[in-house]
N, C-alpha and C positions, 0 to 999 in steps of 0.2 A: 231564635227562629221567629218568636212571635212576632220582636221589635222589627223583625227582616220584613215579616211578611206585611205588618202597620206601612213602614217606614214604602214600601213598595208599590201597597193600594195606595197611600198618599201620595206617590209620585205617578199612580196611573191615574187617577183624580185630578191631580192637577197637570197633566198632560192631555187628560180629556177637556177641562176648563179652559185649557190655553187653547185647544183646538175647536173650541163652539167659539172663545171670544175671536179668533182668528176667523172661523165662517160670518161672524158678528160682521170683524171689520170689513171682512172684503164684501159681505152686500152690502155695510155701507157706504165703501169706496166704488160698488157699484151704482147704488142711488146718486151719489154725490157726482158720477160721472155721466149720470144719464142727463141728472138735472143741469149741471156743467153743459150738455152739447144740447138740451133744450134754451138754456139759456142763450149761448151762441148763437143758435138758430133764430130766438126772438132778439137778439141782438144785432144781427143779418140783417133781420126783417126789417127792423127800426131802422139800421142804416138804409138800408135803399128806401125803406117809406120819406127817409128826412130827405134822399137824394130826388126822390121823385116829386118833392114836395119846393126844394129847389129851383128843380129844372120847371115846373109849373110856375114859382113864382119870376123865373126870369123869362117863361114868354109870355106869362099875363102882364109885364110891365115893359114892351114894347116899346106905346108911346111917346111921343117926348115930354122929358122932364116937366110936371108942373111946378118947378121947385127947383131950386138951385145946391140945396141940399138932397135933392133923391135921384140924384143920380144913378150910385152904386143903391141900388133895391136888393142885387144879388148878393149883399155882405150880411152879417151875421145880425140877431135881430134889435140889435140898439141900433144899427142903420136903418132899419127897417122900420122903426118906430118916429125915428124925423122925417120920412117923406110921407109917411102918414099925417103925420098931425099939419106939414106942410098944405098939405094934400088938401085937410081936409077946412083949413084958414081961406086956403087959395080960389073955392067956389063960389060962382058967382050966379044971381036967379038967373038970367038969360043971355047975357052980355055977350058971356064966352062961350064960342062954338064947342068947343071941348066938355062943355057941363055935362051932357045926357052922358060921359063915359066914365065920370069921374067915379059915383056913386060905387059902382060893379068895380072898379078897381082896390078902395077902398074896402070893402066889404070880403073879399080875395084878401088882401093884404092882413086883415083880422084874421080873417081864416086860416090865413098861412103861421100868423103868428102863433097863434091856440095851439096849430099843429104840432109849430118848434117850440112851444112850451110841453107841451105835453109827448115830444118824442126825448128835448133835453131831464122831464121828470122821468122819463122810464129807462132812458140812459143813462140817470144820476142812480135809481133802485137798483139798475142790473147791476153798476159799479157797485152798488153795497151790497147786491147780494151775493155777487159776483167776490168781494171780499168776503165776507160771513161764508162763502163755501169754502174759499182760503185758507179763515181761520179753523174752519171745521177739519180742511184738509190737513195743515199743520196739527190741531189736537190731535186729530186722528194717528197721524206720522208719532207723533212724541209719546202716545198709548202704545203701537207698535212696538217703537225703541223700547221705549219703560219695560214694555211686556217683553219685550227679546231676552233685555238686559237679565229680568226676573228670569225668565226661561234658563238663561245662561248662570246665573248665583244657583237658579234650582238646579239644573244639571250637574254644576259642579260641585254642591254640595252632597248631592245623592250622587256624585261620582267617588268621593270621597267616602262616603258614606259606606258606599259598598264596596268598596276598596276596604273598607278600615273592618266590615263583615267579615270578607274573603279572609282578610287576616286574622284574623279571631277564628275563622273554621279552621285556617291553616293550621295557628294555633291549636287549637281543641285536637285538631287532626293528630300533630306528631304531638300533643300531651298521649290521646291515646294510645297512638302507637308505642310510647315510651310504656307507659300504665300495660300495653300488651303483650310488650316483650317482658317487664320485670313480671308478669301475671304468668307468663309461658316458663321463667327461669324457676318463679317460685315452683308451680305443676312441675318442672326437671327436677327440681330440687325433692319433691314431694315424693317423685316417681321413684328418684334415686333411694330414696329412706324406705318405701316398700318394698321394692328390692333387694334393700339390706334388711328388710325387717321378714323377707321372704325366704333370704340365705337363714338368719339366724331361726326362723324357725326349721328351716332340714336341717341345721346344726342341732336344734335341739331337738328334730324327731330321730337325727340318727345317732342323738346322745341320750333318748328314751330308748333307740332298736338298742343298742351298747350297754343299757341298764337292765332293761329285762334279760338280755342274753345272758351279763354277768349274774343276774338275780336268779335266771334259769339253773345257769351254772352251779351258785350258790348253795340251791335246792338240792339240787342233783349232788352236789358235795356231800351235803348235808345230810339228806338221806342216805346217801351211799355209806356213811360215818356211823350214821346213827343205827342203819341196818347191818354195817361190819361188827359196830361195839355189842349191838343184841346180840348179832350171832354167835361173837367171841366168847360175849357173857353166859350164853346158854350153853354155848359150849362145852367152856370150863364148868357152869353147872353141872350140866350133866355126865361131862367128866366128872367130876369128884366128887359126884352123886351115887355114880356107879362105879366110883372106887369104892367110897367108903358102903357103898354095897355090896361090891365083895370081899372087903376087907374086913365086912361083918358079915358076909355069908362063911368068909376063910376062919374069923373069929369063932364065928357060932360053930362053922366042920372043927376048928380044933378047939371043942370043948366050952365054946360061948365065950370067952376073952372075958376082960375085966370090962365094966363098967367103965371105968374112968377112961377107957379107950374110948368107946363108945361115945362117952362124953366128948371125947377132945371130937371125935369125928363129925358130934352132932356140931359143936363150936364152929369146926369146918365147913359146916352147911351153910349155921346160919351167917359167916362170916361171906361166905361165897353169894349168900343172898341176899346182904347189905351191899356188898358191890354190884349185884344184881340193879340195887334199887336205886342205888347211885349212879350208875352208867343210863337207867331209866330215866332219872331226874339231869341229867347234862342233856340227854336226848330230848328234855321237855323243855331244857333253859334254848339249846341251839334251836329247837322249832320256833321260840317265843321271837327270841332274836330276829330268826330268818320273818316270823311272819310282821315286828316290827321294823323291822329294813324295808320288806314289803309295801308295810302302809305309809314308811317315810317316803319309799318312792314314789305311790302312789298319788301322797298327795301332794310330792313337789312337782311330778307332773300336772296334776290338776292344775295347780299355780301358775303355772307356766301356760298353759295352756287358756287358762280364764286372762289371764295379762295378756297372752299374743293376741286372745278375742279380743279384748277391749282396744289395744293398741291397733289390730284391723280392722274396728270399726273407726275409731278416734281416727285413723288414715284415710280410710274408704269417704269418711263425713267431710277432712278436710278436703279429699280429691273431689268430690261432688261441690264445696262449695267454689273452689278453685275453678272447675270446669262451667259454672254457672259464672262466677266472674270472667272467667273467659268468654263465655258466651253472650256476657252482657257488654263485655270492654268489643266484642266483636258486633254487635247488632248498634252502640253507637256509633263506633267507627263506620258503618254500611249507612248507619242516618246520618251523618257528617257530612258524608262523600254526598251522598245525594244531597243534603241539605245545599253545598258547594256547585254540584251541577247546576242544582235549580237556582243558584243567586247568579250563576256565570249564567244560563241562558235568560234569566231575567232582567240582566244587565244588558246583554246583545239588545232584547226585546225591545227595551226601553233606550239604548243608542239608538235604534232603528227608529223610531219611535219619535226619537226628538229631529233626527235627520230629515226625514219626513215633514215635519212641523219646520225645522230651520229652512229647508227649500221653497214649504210656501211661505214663509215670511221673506223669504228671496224675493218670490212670484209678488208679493203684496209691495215692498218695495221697490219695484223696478214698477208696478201700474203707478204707486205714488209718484216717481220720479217723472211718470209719463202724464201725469194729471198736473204735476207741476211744469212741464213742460208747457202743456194746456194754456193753462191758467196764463204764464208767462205771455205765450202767443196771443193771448186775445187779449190782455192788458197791452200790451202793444197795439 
């Protein structure tokens, strides 16, 4: 953009340059033409002053010839110079009636001469200056061309130039749009995996609801087991508690029984109260169990649960930088495009621009053509 924008002021610079040396040329094809029909005018003048100058010397010499040479008086001024000096041999003190006229004619005739020397010197100046505005006009003309020509290498270089911009924004243009669709497939692609990462977490919340249910269950098994076996145990406790309490109260009615009954019945107790304490102890191993199953589930949820975090963040961070990429692949494609408006309107600007300038270099060559025209006519 920068080289756009360089590349752009140097061509409104030198479009402003072309167009001061352009007001340059044309006032001085204006001077050049004023002084051009000043000239002609004292050119005019000179002619009819020499015409008048002429016609005076052909009625000041009237007379008849003193001289056989001065005849033609009215020819150009080498003729004019031998009946002068005829003239002036041919006088005589008194002799000849013609003396008192000679003198005034003679003195006329210098006169006249001084005149056509000095009207042939300022029509020999105007011829040169008359040429030196020629050649001023020709330089002038060949600055023009030069300058056109320039005009035209600049135009068509900076035609080029921004052609070859335009193309590089095109460029830049569909690289973006490429870089925006693969940036939008990556974001589908992203979307699509948090979505799957969105299933698999209700998969795994409804394979945590499915754990604790069975874990419920578990429990519920478990105590129901554990409060069957109590009950059975105390049962049969205090069944055989209160047999063999009355099979020693039945003992003791008939007569107190042997001891070694007694014995075996107390064995019976404390046998019935080792399995008491047995059935106790599997009720304390299945609690252990259940409450380790518990804390295994516990904490492969947890796992699970700290990973799905990490994986929705590690997703959420990648969708945020995706959407900033996106958002950046979009705000240069919006400066592209405008970059590309403003080089096509600045491109119009500057046709317009030169258009304008090519017309009055039009206007400047046709006044040349018509000062050459000029020129041509009065050198004739």
């Amino acid at each position: 953009m920068e080289k756009g924008g360089k590349s752009s002021a140097q061509l409104l610079e030198l479009l402003q340059r072309a167009a001061d040396e352009l007001k340059t040329v044309r006032a001085e094809l204006a001077d050049t033409s004023a002084r051009l029909e000043r000239e002609e005018r004292a050119h005019r003048a000179t002619q009819e002053a020499l015409q008048k100058a002429r016609q005076e010397l052909e009625r000041s010499v009237t007379h008849p010839p003193l001289d056989q040479g001065s005849s033609d008086v009215t020819g150009e001024m080498p003729k004019l110079e031998e009946p002068t000096k005829a003239l002036g041999g041919a006088v005589t003190p008194a002799t000849d009636p013609t003396a008192s006229a000679v003198p005034p004619a003679g003195v006329e005739l210098e006169r006249l001469r001084s005149e056509l020397e000095a009207a042939r010197s300022a029509h020999t100046a105007l011829e040169m200056s008359v040429q030196a505005q020629a050649a001023e006009v020709e330089r002038l003309t060949q600055a023009v061309d030069a300058e056109q020509k320039a005009h035209e290498a600049t135009r068509s270089q900076n035609l080029a130039e921004r052609h070859e911009s335009a193309s590089a924004f095109e460029r830049q243009l569909v690289l973006s749009r490429q870089a925006l669709n693969d940036a939008r497939g990556q974001l589908e692609a992203e979307r699509q995996k948090v979505q799957d990462l969105e299933r698999q977490r209700q998969e795994l919340g409804e394979s945590q609801a499915a754990l604790e249910a069975r874990l419920g269950e578990l429990e519920a098994s478990v105590e129901a087991q554990v409060a069957k076996a109590t009950e059975d145990a105390l049962s049969r406790g205090q069944a055989a508690i209160a047999a063999a309490e009355s099979a020693l109260a039945e003992e003791k009615a008939k007569h107190q029984g042997t001891a070694q009954k007694l014995l075996a019945e107390r064995q019976k107790g404390r046998e019935l109260e080792a399995a008491l304490a047995e059935a106790r102890e599997r009720i304390a191993a299945l609690e252990s169990a259940a409450r380790t199953a518990a804390d295994t589930h516990a904490r492969m949820v947890a796992e699970s649960e700290e990973r799905l975090a990490a994986h929705d963040g590690k997703a959420l961070a990648e969708r945020k930088h995706f959407e900033a990429q996106v958002a950046q692949l979009t705000m240069q494609l919006n400066d592209s495009q405008t970059r590309l408006v403003n080089a096509v309107e600045e491109q119009r600007f500057v046709e317009r621009k030169f258009q304008e300038l090519h017309r009055e270099l039009e206007q400047v060559m046709e006044q040349r053509d018509q000062l050459q025209r000029q020129l041509q006519a009065t050198r004739r």
